[in-house]
N, C-alpha and C positions, 0 to 999 in steps of 0.2 A: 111422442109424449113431451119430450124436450122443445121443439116447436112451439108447440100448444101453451105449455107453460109461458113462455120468453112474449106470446099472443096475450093472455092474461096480464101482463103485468101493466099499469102503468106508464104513457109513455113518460121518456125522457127526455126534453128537447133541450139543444144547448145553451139556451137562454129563457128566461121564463120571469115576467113581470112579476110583483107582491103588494098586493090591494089588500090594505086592512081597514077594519072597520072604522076607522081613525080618518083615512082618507077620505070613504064614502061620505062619513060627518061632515069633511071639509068643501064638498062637491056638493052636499045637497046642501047647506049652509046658502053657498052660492046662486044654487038655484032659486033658492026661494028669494035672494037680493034683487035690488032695483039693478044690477049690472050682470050682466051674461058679457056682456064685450067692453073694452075701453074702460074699464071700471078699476078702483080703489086694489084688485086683488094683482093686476100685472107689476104698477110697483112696490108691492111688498115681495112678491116674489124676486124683481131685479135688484131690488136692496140686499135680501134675504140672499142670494144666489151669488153678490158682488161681494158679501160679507165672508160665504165660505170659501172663495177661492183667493180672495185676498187682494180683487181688484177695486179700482175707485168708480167704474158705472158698468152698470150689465142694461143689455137692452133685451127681451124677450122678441122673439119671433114667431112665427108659423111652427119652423122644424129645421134641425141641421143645414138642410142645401140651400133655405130662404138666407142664411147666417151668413154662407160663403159667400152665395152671391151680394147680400148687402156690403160684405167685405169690401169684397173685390171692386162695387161701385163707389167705396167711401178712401178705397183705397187708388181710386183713379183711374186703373186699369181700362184701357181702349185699344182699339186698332191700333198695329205696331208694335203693344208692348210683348215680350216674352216673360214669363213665369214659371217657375220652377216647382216640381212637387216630387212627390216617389210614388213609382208605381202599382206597390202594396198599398191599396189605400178602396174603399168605396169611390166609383166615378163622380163624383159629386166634388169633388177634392179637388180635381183637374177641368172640372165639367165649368165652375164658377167662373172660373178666366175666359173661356168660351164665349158663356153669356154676354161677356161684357164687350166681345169683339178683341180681343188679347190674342196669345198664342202660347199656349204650354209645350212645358218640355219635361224629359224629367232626369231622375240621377239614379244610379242602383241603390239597392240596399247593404247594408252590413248584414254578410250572411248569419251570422250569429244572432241577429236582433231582430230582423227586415224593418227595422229603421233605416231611414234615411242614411246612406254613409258619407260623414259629414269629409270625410280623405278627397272623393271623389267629389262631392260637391266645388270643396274647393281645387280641385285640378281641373274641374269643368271651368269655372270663372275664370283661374288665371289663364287657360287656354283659348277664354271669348274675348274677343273686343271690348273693352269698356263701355259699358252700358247699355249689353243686348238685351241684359237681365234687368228686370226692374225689381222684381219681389220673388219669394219663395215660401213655399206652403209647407212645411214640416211635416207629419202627423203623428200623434202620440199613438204607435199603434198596439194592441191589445190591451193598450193603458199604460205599456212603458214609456217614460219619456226621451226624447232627446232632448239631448246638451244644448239647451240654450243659451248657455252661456257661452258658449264656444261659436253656436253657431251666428249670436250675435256679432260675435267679434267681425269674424267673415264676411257678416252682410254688412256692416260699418266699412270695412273694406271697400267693399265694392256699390256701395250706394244702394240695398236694398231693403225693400220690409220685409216684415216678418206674419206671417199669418198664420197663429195656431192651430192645427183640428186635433183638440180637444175632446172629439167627440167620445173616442174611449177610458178618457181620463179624468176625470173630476175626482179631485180626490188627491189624484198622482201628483208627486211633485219629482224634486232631484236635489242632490248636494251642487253648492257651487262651490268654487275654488276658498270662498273665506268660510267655508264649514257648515254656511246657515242653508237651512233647507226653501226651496222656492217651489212654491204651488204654479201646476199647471193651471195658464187662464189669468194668472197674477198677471199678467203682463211686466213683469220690470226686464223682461229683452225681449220684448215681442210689441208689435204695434197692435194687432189686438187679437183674441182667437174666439172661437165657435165650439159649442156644445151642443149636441143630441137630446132630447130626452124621449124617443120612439121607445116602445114597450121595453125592449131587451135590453135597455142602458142602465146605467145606476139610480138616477131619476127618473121615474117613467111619465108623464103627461097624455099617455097616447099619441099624440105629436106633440111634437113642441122644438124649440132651439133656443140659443141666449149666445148672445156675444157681449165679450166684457174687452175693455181697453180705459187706460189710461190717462187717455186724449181726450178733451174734452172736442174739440174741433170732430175728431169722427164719432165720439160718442151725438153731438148735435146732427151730423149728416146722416147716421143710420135711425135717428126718431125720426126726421123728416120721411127719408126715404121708404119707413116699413110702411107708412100711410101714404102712399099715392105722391109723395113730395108736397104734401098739403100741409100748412100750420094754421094756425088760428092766435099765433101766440101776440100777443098786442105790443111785444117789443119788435120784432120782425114788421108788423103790418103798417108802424106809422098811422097815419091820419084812421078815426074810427069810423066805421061805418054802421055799428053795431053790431048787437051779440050773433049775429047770423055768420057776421062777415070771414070768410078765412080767404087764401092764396096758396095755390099750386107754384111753389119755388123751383121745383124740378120734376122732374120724370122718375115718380117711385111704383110701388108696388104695394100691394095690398098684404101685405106678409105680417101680420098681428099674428099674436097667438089671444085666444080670447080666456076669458077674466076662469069658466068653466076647467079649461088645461092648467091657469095657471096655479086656483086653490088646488090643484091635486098636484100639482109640482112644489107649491108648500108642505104640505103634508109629508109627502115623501122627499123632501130636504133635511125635514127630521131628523129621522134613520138613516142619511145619506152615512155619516160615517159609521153604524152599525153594520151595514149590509159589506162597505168597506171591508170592515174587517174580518167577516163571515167570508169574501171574497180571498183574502189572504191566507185564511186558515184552510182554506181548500186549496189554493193552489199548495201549500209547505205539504199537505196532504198528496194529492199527485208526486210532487217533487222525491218523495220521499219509496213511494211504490214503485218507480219509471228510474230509481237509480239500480243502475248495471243491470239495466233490460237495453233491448233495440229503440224503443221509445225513447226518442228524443225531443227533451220538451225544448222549446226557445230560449235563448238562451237573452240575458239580460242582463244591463253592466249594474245595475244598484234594483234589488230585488226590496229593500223597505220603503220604496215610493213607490212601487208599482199598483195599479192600480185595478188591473187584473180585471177588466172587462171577456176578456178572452183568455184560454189557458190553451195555448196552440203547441203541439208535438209535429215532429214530423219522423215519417214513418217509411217503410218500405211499403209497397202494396196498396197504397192508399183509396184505389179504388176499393178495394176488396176488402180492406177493413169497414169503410163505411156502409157497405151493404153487409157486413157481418153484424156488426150494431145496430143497422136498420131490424135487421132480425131479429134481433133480443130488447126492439120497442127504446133503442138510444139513438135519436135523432144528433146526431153533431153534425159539423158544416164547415164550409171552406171558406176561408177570408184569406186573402180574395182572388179570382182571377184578375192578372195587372191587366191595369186598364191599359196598357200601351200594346194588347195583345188583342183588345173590341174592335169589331171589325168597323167601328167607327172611326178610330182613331189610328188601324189601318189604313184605311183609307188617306187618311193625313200624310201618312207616309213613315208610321213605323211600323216593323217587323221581326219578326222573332230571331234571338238572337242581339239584337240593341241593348237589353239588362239581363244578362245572362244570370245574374244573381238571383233577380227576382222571378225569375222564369224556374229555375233549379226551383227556388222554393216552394211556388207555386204546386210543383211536379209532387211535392211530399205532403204539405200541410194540412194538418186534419185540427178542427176547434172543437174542442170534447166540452160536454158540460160545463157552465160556469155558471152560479146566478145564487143571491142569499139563500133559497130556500131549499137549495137542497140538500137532501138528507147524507147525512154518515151515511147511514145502507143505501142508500141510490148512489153516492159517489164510489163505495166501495163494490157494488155491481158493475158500474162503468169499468173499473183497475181492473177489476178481475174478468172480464169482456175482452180488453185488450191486452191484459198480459198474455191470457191463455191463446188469442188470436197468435199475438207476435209470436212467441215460444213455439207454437206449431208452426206457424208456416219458417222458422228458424229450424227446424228437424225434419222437412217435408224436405 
């Protein structure tokens, strides 16, 4: 009977888009316009997108991994160079230096956070040779940030850039040392970062991505670059040839997001800090159930900038929680297996044991629900899923 019931309900998955009728107006808007692609709606969006996070240009793309790799090309990276990331992250993080012919590496995490731990980063550099490292990838992960500021310091240090993934965080920011709070994606210690907007993010586009920086120099190299390295711009081209005429300046990619993604990325910029804070008031929610149980949620150095893409616990049993929830129709999931653990990057030559941190964390981590719409009674069926899991298998 109980079965049956927990069969009947509703699923719950641990993240789940929100299309309102608001959006649909702004997509069919579009459709019915003279632009579907390259059209008037990509830069209101990268204005609209560079306004809320506090940068001076956003460039729109494809989706998250087209961002990295634009990075990573505007940021120079080739044969020889090494680049640094953490290995709690989507492959796409480590995957972009790749692309470009570079070589990643990576650093543990701070068990407490599975952010990057910035101790160990810096005992890694003063342990390398000057200038093995060229840059490093941060990631904001479930939406918490690292210390940018600190970790600016570091990379001034030792001569390297900085590359956002942002993609959990929009929205997040962190205190810095003079009190004032700094938005993820602002770029004022960062050379420039990357943002998601795939269904289960906080802006959703269906695809989509946006990289915001500072620079006006790499802000110029990633327009080039997301069209093919093609301009038409008549200050670049010199002598006219006319309105036909454009030039191929480099070797780019077809990585646009079109004009269709980007009004529905308007729309849902909107309520970007709505959903925000529907996001916060669920996790203070968890926080509040999971105190002095076995449930241990992640744990985070400034919880009023978080931005809570994910609300990640770690557990004993974690296989066996997750097919108990599958049971009772609560799909949650695991971010992430470390990429220094895929047998691609085996192959490379790491092996388990290399971040023992991230590997530990790996072993427990479960991402329970998280996303604006869901309900008081569906989060409070989640609690009550995994308390009564934990409490039994705690007296079994």
């Amino acid at each position: 009977m109980e079965v049956a019931e927990h069969k009947s309900r509703k699923v719950i998955p641990y993240g789940r888009q929100h299309i309102t009728e608001e959006d649909i107006a702004e997509v069919s808007e579009t459709l019915r316009s003279d632009y579907l692609t390259q059209g008037p709606k990509i830069s209101e969006f990268e204005e609209k997108f560079a306004s809320y996070v506090g940068s001076e240009f956003a460039v729109a793309v494809a989706n998250g991994t087209a961002a990295l790799h634009l990075c990573a090309m505007a940021l120079n990276v080739s044969s020889g160079e090494k680049v640094l990331t953490t290995s709690i992250s989507f492959a796409a993080s480590a995957n972009c230096v790749l692309y470009c012919g570079g070589e990643i590496d990576f650093v543990d995490i701070d068990p407490t956070t599975a952010l990057m731990d910035l101790d160990k980063l810096e005992e890694k550099l003063d342990k390398s040779p000057r200038g093995e490292y060229t840059g490093v990838v941060p990631v904001h992960f479930a939406g918490a940030t690292v210390d940018l500021e600190r970790l600016s310091r570091i990379a001034k240090k030792h001569n390297l850039w900085i590359l956002e993934d942002a993609c959990h965080a929009p929205g997040g920011s962190f205190l810095g040392k003079d009190g004032k709070s700094y938005s993820c994606g602002g770029n004022p210690f960062s050379d420039c970062a990357i943002f998601s907007f795939h269904p289960v993010k906080h802006v959703a586009c269906g695809e989509g991505g946006m990289v915001t920086t500072n620079s006006p120099q790499i802000y110029e190299k990633l327009q080039l670059l997301r069209t093919h390295g093609i301009t038409k711009d008549p200050n670049l081209l010199g002598e006219s040839h006319g309105g036909w005429y454009y030039e191929m300046r480099d070797l780019g990619y077809n990585y646009r997001l079109s004009d269709i993604h980007a009004a529905l990325g308007v729309s849902q910029l909107r309520r970007a800090d709505e959903g925000l804070q529907r996001r916060r008031e669920l996790a203070k929610s968890y926080d509040r159930a999971f105190a002095g149980t076995s449930v241990r949620p992640l744990g985070v150095h400034d919880r009023t900038g978080h931005a809570f893409h994910l609300y990640v616990v770690q557990v004993p049993n974690r296989k066996e929680l997750y097919e108990h929830l599958r049971s009772r129709q609560i799909f949650s999931q695991v971010h992430y297996i470390p990429i220094h653990l895929q047998p691609y990057y085996q192959r490379m030559g790491f092996q388990p044991g290399n971040f023992p941190h991230a590997e530990e964390y790996y072993e427990s981590c479960l991402s329970l629900p998280m996303f604006p719409t869901l309900t008081d009674e569906e989060q409070q069926y989640v609690i009550e899923s995994v308390v009564a899991f934990s409490n039994r298998k705690r007296t079994s």
